[in-house]
C-alpha positions in Angstrom: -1.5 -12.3 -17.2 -3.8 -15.5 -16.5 -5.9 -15.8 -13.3 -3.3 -18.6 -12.7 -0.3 -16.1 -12.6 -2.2 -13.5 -10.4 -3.4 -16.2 -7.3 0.3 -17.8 -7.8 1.8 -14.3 -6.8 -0.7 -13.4 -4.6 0.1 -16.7 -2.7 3.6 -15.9 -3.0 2.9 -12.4 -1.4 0.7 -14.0 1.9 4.1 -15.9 2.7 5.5 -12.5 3.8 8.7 -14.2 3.0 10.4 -11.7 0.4 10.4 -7.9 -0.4 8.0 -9.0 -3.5 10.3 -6.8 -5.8 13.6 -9.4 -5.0 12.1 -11.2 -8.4 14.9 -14.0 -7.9 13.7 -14.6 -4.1 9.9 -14.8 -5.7 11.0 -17.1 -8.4 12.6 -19.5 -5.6 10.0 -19.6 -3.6 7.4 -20.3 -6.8 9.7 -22.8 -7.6 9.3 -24.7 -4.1 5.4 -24.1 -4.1 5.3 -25.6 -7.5 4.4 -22.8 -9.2 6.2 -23.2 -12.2 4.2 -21.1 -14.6 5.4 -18.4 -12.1 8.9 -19.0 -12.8 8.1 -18.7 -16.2 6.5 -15.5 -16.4 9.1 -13.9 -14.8 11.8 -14.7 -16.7 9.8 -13.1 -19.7 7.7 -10.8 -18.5 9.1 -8.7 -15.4 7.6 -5.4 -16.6 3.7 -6.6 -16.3 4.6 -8.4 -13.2 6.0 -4.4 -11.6 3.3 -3.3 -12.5 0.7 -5.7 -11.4 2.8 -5.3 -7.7 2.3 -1.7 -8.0 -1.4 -1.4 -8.7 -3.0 -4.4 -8.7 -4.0 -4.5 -11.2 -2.8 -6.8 -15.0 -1.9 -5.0 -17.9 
């Protein structure tokens, strides 16, 4: 996970728009904040992206 990836879902977080586990609601919202290498990541790598949610932490 880049540095990219982990501000882009931090900023994602800080709009306190979605339950950060509704992956589909985060990937819109990416989307419309032009965070496309977001949208990306989650479609392949959901697994890193749990667990970075859960402990802060990249795998």
């Amino acid at each position: 996970m880049t540095e990219t990836i982990k501000n882009q879902i931090l900023a994602v977080r800080d709009t306190g728009e979605t339950n950060m586990f509704d992956i589909r609601t985060v990937q819109y919202i990416a989307n419309r904040e032009c965070f496309f290498e977001l949208v990306l990541y989650l479609e392949d790598h959901r697994k890193e992206y749990t667990h970075f949610i859960l402990t802060g932490e990249a795998e």
